[in-house]
N, C-alpha and C positions, 0 to 999 in steps of 0.2 A: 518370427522368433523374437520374444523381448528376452533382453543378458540380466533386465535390470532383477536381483533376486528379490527385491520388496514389492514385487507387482503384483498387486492384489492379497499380499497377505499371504497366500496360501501354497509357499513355496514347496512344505516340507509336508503339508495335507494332501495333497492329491497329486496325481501322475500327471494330469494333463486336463483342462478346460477350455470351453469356445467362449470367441468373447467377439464382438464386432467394434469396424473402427472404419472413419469418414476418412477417403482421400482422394483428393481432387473431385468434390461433390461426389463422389459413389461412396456408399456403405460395403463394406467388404470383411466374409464373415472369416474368418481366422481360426487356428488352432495353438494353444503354448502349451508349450513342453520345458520345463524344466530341462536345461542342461549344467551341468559341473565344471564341461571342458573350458569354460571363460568365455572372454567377447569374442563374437567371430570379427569385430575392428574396433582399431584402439580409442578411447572415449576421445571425447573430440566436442567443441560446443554446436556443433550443428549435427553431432553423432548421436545425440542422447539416445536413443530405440532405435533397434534395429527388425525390420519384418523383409521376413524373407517369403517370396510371391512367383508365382509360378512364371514361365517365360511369357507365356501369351497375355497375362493379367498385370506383367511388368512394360510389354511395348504400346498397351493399350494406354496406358499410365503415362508414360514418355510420350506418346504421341500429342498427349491432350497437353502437356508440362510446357511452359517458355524453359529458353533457357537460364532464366535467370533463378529457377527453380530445381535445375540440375545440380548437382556438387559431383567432382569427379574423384575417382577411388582408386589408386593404383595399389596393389597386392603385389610384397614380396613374400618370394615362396623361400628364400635360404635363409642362413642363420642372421636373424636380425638384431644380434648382439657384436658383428662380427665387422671386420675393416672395411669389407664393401658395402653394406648397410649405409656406416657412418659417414665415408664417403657419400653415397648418393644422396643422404640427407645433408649432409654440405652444399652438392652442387645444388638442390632444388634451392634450397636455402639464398646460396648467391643468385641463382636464375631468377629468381620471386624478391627479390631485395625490395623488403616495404613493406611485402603481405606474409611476413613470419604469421601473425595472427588468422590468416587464412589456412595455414599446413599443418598439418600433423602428422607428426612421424611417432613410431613407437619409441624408437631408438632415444628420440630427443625426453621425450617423460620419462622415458626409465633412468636417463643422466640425470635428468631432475630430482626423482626421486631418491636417486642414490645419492646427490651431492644432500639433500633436506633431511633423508634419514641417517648420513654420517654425521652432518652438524647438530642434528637433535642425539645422535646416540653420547658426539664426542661433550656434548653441555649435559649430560645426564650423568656419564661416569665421573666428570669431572666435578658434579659436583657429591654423589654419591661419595669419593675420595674423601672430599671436605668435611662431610658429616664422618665417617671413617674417623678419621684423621684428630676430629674431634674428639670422637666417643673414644680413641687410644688415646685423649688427653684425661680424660675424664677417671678413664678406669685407673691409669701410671697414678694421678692425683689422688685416686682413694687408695691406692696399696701403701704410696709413700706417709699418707699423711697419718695413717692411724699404725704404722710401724714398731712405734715405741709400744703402743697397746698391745700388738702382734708379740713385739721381746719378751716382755713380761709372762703375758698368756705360755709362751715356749719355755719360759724359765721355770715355770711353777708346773710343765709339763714333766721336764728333767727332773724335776724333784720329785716326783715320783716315779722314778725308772722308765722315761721314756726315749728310745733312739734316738739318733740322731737322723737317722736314716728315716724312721717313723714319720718324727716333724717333718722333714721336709715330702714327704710321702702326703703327709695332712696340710702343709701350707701351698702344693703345687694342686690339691684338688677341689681347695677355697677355692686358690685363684679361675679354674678351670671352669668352676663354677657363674665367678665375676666376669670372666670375658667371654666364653660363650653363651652363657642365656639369654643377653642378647639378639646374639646371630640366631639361637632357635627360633626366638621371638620373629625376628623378622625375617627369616627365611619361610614361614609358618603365614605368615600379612603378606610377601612378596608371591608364595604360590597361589593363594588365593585370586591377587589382583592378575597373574599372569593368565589365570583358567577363565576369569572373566575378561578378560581382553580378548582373549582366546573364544569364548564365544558368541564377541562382539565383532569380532572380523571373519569369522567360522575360518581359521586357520590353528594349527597348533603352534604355538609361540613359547610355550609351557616351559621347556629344553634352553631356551635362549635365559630363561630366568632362574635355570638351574644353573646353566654357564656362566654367570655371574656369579652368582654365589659360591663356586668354587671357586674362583679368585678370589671373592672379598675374606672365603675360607682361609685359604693359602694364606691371605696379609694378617689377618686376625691369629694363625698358626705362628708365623714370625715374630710377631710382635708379643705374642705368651712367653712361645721359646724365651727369646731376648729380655721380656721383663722378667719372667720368673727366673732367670739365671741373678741378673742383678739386683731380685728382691732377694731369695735366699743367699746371696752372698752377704749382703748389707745386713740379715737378718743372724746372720751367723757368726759375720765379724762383731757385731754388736754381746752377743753371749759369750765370744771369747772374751772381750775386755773387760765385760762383768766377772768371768770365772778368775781371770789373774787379781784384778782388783780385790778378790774376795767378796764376793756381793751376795756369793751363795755358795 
């Protein structure tokens, strides 16, 4: 049985094909089968294929093999995410002191993999944040700057019978407009990239880039909240002082 799913191309075309392969000078003809359930052992650099061989055509093999052509395999059958696992990958670890590069444990690459996928995930939202953090500088700087254009537009609004209530009704769904399109935008470029990722690792990941985005939702909802409170205030102490002054 090969685990690898790029062998030969034709993983997802056919059920199953023969194919032969040389070991230990014999030819030996073969069946693959496609399975889903993963490697039956964890990769390894003397792991790369696995062919699984009937018992009589496995001693035949061993007989003819030095040892220095054996590699030895021991199988744990309980949970090997669990204390005793990690334990015994310790002890082997101290008993073998020199040949780490000789051992593999599953337990040890999945630590691997979680400590490289935390620090890739924690450089990614941190700086995701940063561009955030940015584009709230960008949008606050376009509301504040063209404000006094905003007064005027709402003054000449008033002058013809319009609410108060109205304006701010029409200034909260500008701004709604300015700070999320946006987020559609890139919520719209972020699922795309995540459905091709997704069928570049044939895992679904889809969920994990929707899970973001409802936080960057939530900070981009806070941040409306909070500017549009202090725009329409500043927006509105401004037309008071125009209306005492008499400006209209």
């Amino acid at each position: 049985m090969f685990p690898n799913p790029l062998f030969h191309g034709q993983r997802e075309e056919v059920e199953s094909w023969n194919d032969r392969v040389q070991i230990g000078g014999e030819e030996l003809e073969f069946t693959v089968k496609p399975d889903e359930t993963g490697r039956l052992i964890n990769p390894a650099r003397h792991l790369l294929y696995n062919l699984v061989v009937s018992d009589a055509v496995y001693e035949n093999l061993a007989e003819r093999a030095g040892r220095e052509q054996r590699i030895h395999i021991s199988m744990w059958t309980g949970n090997w995410r669990g204390r005793a696992m990690q334990q015994a990958s310790s002890e082997l670890s101290a008993l073998f002191s020199g040949q780490e590069k000789l051992i593999s444990t599953t337990v040890r690459q999945y630590q691997t993999q979680v400590v490289y996928m935390g620090l890739t995930v924690f450089i990614g939202v941190f700086v995701s944040l940063v561009f955030v953090a940015a584009c709230f500088s960008l949008l606050y700087s376009r509301l504040f700057t063209d404000i006094e254009e905003d007064r005027k537009y709402a003054r000449r609004l008033q002058q013809v019978g319009v609410t108060r209530r109205e304006l701010r009704g029409q200034a909260l769904s500008q701004m709604a407009v300015i700070f999320f399109l946006p987020f559609v935008v890139g919520l719209v470029h972020s699922t795309v990239a995540m459905h091709a990722l997704g069928t570049l690792t044939r895992r679904t990941v889809l969920h994990y880039g929707w899970g973001a985005a409802l936080l960057f939702l939530f900070l981009f909802g806070a941040f409306f909240f909070g500017t549009g409170q202090l725009y329409w205030r500043s927006l509105q102490d401004g037309l008071q002082r125009e209306a005492r002054s008499g400006v209209f």
